[in-house]
VOTISE-524707 format. One line per 8 residues: their letters; for each residue x, y, z of C-alpha. Coordinates in steps of 0.25 Angstrom, whole numbers, plus 5000, padded with zeros to 4 digits. Each point is the difference from the previous one (the first is absolute). Layout:
N
a> X Y Z | ...
END
This chain:
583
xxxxxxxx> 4473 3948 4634 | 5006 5016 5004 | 5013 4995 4994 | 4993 4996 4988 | 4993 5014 4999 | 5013 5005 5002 | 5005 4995 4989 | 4991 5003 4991
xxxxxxxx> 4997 5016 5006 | 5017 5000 4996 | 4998 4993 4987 | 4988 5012 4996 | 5010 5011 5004 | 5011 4995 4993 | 4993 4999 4988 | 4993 5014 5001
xxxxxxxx> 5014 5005 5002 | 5004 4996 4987 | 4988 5003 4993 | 5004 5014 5005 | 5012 5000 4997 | 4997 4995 4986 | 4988 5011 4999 | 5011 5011 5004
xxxxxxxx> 5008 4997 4989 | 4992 4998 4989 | 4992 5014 5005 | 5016 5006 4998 | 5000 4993 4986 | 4988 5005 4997 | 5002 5015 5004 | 5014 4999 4991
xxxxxxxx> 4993 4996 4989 | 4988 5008 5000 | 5010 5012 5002 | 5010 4995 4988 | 4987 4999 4991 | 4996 5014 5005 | 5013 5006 4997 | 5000 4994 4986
xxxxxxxx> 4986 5001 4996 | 5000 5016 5003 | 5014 5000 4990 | 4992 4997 4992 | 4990 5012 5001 | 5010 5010 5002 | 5007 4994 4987 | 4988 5007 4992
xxxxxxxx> 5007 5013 5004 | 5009 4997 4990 | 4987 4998 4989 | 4997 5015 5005 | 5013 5008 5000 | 5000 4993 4986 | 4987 5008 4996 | 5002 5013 5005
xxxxxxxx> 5013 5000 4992 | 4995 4995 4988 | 4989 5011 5002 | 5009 5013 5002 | 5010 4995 4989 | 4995 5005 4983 | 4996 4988 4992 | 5012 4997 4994
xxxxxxxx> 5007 4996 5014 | 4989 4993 5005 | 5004 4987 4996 | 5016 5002 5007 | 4992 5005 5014 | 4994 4987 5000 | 5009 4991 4996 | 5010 5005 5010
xxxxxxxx> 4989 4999 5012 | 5001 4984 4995 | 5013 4997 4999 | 5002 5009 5014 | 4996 4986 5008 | 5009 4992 4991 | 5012 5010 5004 | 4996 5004 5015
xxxxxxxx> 4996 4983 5004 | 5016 4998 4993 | 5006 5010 5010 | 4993 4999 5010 | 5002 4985 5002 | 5015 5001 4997 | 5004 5010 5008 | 4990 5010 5005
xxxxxxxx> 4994 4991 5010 | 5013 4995 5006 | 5003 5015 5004 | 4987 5003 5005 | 4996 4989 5010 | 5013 4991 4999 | 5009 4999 5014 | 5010 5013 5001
xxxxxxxx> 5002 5012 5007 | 4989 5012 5004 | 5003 5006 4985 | 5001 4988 4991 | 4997 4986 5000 | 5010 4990 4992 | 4998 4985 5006 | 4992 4990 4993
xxxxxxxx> 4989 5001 4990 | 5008 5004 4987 | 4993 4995 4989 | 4988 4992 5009 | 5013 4992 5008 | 4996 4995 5014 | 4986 5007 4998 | 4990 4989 5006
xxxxxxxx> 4988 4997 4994 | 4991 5006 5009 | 5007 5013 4999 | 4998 5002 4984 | 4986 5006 5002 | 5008 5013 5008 | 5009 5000 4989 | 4991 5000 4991
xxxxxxxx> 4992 5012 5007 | 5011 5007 4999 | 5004 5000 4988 | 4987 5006 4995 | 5004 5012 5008 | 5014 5001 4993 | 4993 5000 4988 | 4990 5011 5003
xxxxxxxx> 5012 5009 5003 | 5008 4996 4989 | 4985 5003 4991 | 4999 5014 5004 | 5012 5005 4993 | 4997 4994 4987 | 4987 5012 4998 | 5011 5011 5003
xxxxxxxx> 5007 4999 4989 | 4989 4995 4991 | 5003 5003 4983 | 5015 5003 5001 | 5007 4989 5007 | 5009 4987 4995 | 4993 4989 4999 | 5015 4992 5005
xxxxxxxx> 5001 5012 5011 | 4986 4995 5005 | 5005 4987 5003 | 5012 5004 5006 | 4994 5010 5011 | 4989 4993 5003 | 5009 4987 5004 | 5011 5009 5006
xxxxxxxx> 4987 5006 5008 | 4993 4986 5005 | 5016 4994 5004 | 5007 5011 5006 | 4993 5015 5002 | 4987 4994 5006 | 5004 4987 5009 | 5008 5007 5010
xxxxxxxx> 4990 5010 5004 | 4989 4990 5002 | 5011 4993 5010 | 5001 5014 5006 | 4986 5000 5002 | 4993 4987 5002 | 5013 4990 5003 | 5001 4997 5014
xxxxxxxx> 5014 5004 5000 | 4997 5013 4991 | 5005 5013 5008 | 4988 5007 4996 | 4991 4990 5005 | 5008 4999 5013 | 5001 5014 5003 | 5005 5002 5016
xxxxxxxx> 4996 4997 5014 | 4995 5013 5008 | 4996 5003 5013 | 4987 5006 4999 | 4993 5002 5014 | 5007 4992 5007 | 4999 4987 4991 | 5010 4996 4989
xxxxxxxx> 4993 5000 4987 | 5005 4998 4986 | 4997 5011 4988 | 5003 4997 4985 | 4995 5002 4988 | 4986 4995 4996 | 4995 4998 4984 | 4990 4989 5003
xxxxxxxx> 4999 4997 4982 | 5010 5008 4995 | 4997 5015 4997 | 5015 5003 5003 | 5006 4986 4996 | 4993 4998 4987 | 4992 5013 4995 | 5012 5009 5004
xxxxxxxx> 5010 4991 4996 | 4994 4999 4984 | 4994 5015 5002 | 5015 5004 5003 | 5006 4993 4989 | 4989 5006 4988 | 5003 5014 5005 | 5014 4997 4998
xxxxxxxx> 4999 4992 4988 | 4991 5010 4992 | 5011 5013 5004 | 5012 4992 4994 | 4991 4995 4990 | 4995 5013 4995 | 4986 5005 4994 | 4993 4993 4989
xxxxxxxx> 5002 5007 4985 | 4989 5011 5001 | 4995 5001 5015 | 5006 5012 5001 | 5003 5014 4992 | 5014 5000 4995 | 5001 5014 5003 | 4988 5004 5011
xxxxxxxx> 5000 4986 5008 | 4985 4999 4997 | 4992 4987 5004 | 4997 4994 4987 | 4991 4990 5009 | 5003 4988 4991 | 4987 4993 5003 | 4997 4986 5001
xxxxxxxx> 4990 4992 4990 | 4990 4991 5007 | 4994 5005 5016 | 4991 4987 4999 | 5013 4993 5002 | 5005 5007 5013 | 4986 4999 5007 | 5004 4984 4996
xxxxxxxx> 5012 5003 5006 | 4995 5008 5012 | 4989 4988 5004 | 5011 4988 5000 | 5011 5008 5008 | 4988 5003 5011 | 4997 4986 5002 | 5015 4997 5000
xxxxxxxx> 5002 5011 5009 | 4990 4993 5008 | 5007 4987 5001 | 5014 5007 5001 | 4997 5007 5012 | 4991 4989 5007 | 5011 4989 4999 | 5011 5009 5007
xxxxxxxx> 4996 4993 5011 | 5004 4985 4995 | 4994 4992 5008 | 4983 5000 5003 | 5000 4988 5013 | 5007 5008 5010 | 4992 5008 5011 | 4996 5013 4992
xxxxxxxx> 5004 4998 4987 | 4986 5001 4994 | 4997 5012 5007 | 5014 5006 4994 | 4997 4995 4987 | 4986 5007 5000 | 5004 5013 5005 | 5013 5001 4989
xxxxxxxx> 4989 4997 4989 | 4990 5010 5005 | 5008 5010 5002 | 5008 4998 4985 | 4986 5003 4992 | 4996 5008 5011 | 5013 5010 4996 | 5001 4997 4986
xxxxxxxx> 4986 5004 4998 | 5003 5013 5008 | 5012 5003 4992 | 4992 4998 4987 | 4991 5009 5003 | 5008 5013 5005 | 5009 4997 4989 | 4988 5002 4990
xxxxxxxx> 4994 5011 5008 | 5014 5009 4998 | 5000 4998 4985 | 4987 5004 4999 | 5003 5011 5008 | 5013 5004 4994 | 4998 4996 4983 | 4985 5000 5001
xxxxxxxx> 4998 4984 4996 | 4997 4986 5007 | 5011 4993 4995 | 5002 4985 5002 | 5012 4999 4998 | 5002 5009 5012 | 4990 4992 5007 | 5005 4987 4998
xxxxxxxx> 5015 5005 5004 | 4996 5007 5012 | 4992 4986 5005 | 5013 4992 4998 | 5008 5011 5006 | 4991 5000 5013 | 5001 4985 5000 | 5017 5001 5000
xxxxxxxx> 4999 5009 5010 | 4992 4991 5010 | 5009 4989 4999 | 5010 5005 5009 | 4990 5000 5013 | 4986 4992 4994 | 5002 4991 5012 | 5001 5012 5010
xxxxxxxx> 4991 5010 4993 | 4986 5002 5008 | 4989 5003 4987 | 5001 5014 5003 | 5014 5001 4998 | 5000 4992 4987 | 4990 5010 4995 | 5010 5013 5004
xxxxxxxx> 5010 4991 4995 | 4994 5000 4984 | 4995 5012 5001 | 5014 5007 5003 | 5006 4988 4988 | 4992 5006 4989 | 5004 5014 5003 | 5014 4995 5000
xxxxxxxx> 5000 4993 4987 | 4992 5013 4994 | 5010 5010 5004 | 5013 4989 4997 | 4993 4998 4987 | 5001 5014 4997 | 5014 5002 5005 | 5005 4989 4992
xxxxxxxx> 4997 5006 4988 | 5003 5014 5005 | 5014 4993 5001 | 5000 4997 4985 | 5002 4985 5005 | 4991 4991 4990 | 4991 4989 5008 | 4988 4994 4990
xxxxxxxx> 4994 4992 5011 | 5003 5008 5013 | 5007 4992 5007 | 5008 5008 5008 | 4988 5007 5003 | 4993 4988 5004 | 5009 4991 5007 | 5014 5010 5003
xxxxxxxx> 4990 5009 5008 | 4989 4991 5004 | 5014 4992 5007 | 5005 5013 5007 | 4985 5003 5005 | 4997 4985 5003 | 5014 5000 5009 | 4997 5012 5009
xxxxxxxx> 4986 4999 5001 | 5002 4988 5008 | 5006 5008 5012 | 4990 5009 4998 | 4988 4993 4999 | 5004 4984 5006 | 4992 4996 5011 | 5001 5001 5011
xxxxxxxx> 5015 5007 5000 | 4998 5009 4989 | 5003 5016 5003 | 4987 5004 4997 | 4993 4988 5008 | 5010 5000 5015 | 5011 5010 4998 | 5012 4994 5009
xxxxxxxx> 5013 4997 5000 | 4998 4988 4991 | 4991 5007 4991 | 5012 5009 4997 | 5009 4987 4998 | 4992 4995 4989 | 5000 5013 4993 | 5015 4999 5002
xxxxxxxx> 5002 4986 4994 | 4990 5002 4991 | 5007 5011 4993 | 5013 4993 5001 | 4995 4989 4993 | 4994 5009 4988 | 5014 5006 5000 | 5009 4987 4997
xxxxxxxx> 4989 4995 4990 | 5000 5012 4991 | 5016 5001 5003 | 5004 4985 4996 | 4988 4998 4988 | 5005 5015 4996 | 5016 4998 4999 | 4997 4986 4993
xxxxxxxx> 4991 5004 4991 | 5009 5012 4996 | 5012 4990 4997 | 4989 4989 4994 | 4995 5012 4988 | 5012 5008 5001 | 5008 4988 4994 | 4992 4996 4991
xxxxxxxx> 4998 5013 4993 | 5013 5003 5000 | 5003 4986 4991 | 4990 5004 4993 | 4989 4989 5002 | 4989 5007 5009 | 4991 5008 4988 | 4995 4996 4987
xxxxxxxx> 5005 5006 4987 | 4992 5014 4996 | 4994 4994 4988 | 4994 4988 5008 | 4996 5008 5011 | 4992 5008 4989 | 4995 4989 4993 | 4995 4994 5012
xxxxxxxx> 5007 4988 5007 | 4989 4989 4994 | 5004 4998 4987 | 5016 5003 5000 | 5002 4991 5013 | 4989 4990 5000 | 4996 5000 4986 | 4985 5001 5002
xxxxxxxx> 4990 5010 5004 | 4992 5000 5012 | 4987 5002 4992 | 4995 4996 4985 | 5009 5009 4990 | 4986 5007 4995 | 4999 5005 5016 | 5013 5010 4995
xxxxxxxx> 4995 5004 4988 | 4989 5011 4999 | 4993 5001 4988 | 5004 5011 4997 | 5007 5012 5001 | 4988 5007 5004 | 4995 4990 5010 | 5014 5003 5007
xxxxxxxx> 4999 5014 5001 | 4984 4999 5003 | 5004 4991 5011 | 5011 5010 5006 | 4989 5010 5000 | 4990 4993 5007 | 5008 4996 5012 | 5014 5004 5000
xxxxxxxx> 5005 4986 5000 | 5008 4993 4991 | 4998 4990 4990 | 5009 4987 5000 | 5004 5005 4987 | 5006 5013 5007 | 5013 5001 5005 | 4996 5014 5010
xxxxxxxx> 5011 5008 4997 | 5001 5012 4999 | 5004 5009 4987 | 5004 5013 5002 | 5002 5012 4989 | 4999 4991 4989 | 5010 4991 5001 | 4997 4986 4997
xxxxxxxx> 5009 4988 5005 | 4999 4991 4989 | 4990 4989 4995 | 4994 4989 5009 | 4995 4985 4997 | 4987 5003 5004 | 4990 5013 4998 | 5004 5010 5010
xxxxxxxx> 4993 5013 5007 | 5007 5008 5008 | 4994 5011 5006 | 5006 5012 5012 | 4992 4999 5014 | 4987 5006 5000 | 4999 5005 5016 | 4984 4999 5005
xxxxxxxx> 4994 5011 5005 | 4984 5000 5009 | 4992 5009 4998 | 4985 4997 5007 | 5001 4987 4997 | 5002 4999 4986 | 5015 4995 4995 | 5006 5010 4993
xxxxxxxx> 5014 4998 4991 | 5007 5013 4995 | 5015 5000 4994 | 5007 4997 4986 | 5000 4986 4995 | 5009 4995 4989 | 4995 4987 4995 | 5011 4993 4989
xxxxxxxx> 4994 4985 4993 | 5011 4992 4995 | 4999 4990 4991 | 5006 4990 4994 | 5006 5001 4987 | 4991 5001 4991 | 5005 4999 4983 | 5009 5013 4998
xxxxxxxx> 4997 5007 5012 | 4996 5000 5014 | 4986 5007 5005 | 5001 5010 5011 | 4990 5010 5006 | 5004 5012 5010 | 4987 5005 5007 | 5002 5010 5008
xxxxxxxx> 4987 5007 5006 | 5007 5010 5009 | 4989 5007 5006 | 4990 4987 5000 | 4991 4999 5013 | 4995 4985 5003 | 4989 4999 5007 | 4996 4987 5006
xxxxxxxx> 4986 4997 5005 | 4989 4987 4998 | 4993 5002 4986 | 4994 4989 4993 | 5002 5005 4986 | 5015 4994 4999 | 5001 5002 4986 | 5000 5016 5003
xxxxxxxx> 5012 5001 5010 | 5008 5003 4990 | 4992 5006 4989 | 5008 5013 5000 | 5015 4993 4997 | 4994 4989 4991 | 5001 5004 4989 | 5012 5007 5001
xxxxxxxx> 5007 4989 5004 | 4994 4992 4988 | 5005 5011 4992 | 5014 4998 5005 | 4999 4983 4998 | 4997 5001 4987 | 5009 4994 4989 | 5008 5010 4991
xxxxxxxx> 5010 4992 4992 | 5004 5012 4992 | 5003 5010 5012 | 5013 4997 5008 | 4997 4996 5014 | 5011 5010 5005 | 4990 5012 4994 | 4989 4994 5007
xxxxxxxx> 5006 5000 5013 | 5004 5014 5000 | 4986 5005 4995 | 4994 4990 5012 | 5008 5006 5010 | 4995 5014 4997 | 4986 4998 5002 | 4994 5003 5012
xxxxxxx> 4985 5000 5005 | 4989 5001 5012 | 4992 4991 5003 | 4991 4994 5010 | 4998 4986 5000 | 4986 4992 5007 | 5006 4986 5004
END
């Protein structure tokens, strides 16, 4: 009888044991998969970063390039996810040495199923790098010359930074072994979700891209170096813009962590989130509080750029950051893309989209604040020895990244300018990229066509914004460079000057309309109102806001078959009035 409970006591444990056993592997399948389904599932969120860099260059581009922002921001996945998987994934995370890897995964060989959702990840993250230059050199670059650096970008200037950083073989990542108090410690460099390895790599090669590339046609003054401030057609388009990258931001900076089963994961994941809208909206908000403070408006723009910029900085450090720090951390982000916004265009260096503002010193700032600010290590937190170390890494790290994306970049748009292939013709670049590349406009062809010549100038007046129609350059002393395909009012900068609240333009204004041929001859008007004082305030009688000029400008339209058009310019150009007009 005991041998027969015995056995059966044995029997029960045996079984329990391989139920265990069996429980025990599938809880590891499971945990694999759910991690594998986490990786791909956020991809797929941060993809929509891409939908909002894509609106927020479309937004700060005229109409007439509108179409060619776009189309480049869909055909950068097709580009990147071809050199990515060829050759860029292989030299990031493939077998090598602490600089490079080379062994396996050219081309997906020997990549194992389970291991396509971290490509995959990744990838999203080479083509957000290789995205941000694209808006630096927005309305004047090659269509082929697109193509060409943003896979030379994704294969060869990106992947082995990101090996630097975040392959376990990366020298970066590795750093060196220290004693510190008595206890051997290892100190590297830390960028949690890329503030150095992906903002400061694409932020590095816009800055370079738009010096070799030069200044659009018009943004500055021939002779005085003038802003022209080319402005953008469609705000509504970078809040769009601004809303997808936050909650690709999100997503971007949450999944750093790749895996959500281990033993704190959640609590890393939670705290990277938290603290990226926590800086984002930080940076937002001091970057919109200097411009109001500095030019006397609330842009968006400004505000949407200063959130992203807050939100590149805090990758660096999100999952170090205490939600103090995250909040310093925007706060000094929007100050940093206000003042290298400003500096950038001091340096005559033509950026539509503020790129280099955004991401170049977003990146740098991301990058030392995490010394600065990391938890519990940081200078400002614990100042000790291996406070000092990271600091130290920290800046060697921003060093090499700028040094290697900066020399390559150099030859990458160096070379191409020099055959020849890197900037469109002047014609297309003053015709707009749409139509002569693409062969289609971005909106209906009534959308570029005011209704009249009057309108054009009305609308000129009212705002200080162009027209589609417009090409913004500017004439000077009369001389006019020839006919266009299209209507076109060009006009000198009017600067802005307060004055207790009311808007107040005051300078000369030439205003030339071109049109197209017409039978016999060609209809111009010079309107020059030399001492004219705008005077911009809320009236609800619109039709009175310019009242004073009206007529006069009527005057100057007006058809007269039998006078030369040359006699007419001349008379037009003489005439100068004072007047005040109530918008």
């Amino acid at each position: 009888m005991a041998e027969l409970e015995f056995s059966r006591i044995e029997y029960f444990l045996n079984y329990t044991r391989t139920n265990i056993t069996d429980l025990s592997t599938r809880l590891d399948s499971l945990e694999h998969e759910l991690n594998q389904s986490f990786l791909v599932i956020m991809a797929i969120i941060i993809m929509l970063m891409q939908c909002g860099f894509a609106f927020i260059e479309a937004s700060c581009v005229r109409c007439k390039n509108a179409g060619n922002a776009l189309l480049k921001n869909v055909l950068d996945m097709a580009v990147t996810v071809i050199a990515y998987w060829t050759c860029g994934f292989a030299l990031a995370f493939g077998k090598g040495n602490s600089f490079i890897g080379w062994h396996a995964y050219w081309a997906s060989s020997d990549l194992e199923g389970d291991y396509m959702a971290f490509f995959f990840f990744e990838f999203v993250f080479a083509a957000t790098s290789a995205t941000l230059v694209s808006g630096a050199l927005s309305e004047r670059c090659d269509f082929i010359a697109y193509f060409i650096y943003s896979f030379l970008i994704t294969a060869f200037i990106y992947p082995p930074v990101t090996h630097w950083a975040w392959s376990d073989e990366g020298w970066l990542k590795l750093g060196s072994v220290y004693e510190i108090n008595g206890v051997q410690e290892r100190v590297g460099f830390h960028d949690f979700s890329g503030s150095g390895a992906v903002h400061l790599v694409g932020g590095t090669a816009a800055l370079l891209g738009a010096i070799i590339l030069g200044p659009r046609i018009g943004r500055f003054h021939p002779e005085t170096g003038a802003d022209m401030n080319l402005k953008g057609h469609s705000v509504p388009f970078a809040a769009l813009g601004a809303f997808l990258l936050i909650v690709g931001f999100l997503a971007f900076n949450g999944a750093s962590q790749l895996t959500m089963t281990k033993p704190g994961d959640n609590v890393i994941i939670a705290l990277s989130i938290t603290n990226t809208i926590i800086a984002g909206s930080m940076s937002g908000f001091s970057s919109v509080v200097i411009r109001r403070l500095f030019r006397r408006n609330w842009s968006v723009l400004y505000t949407v750029n200063g959130c992203v910029s807050g939100m590149v900085a805090i990758c660096g450090g999100c999952d170090l950051f205490r939600p103090w720090g995250a909040c310093l951390v925007g706060m000094v982000a929007g100050v940093c893309f206000n003042i290298t916004s400003w500096g950038v265009a001091k340096l005559k260096i033509d950026d539509p989209v503020d790129a280099v503002a955004v991401h170049f010193s977003g990146g740098v700032w991301g990058v030392i604040a995490v010394s600065l600010l990391g938890y519990p290590n940081g200078i400002l937190i614990a100042w000790d020895k291996r406070s000092g170390l990271m600091l130290a890494w920290q800046l060697v790290g921003l060093c090499a990244i700028m040094l290697w994306t900066a020399t390559l970049s150099a030859i990458m748009f160096g070379s191409m300018k020099g055959l020849g292939m890197f900037r469109v013709s002047e014609e297309v670049e003053r015709k707009g990229l749409d139509l002569p590349i693409h062969g289609e406009h971005a909106y209906p062809p009534e959308a570029y066509e005011p209704s009249s010549s009057l309108e054009s100038i009305l609308r000129i007046l009212e705002n200080g914004n162009l027209t589609p129609a417009q090409m913004g350059f500017l004439i000077k002393e009369g001389k006019d460079p020839g006919m266009y395909d299209t209507p076109d009012l060009k006009m000198a900068r009017l600067p802005i000057r307060r004055s207790r609240g009311i808007s107040q333009t005051s300078s000369e204004m030439e205003i030339v309309v071109k049109q197209k041929e017409g039978i016999g001859r060609v209809r111009k008007l010079s309107f020059v109102p030399s001492e004219m004082e705008i005077v911009v305030k809320p009236s609800s009688e619109r039709h009175s806001r310019v009242s004073s000029v009206h007529s006069k400008v009527n005057e100057a339209l007006e058809e007269e078959p039998e006078t030369n058009h040359n006699d007419r310019l001349d008379t037009l150009q003489r005439r100068k009035c004072s007047h005040s007009i109530n918008l």
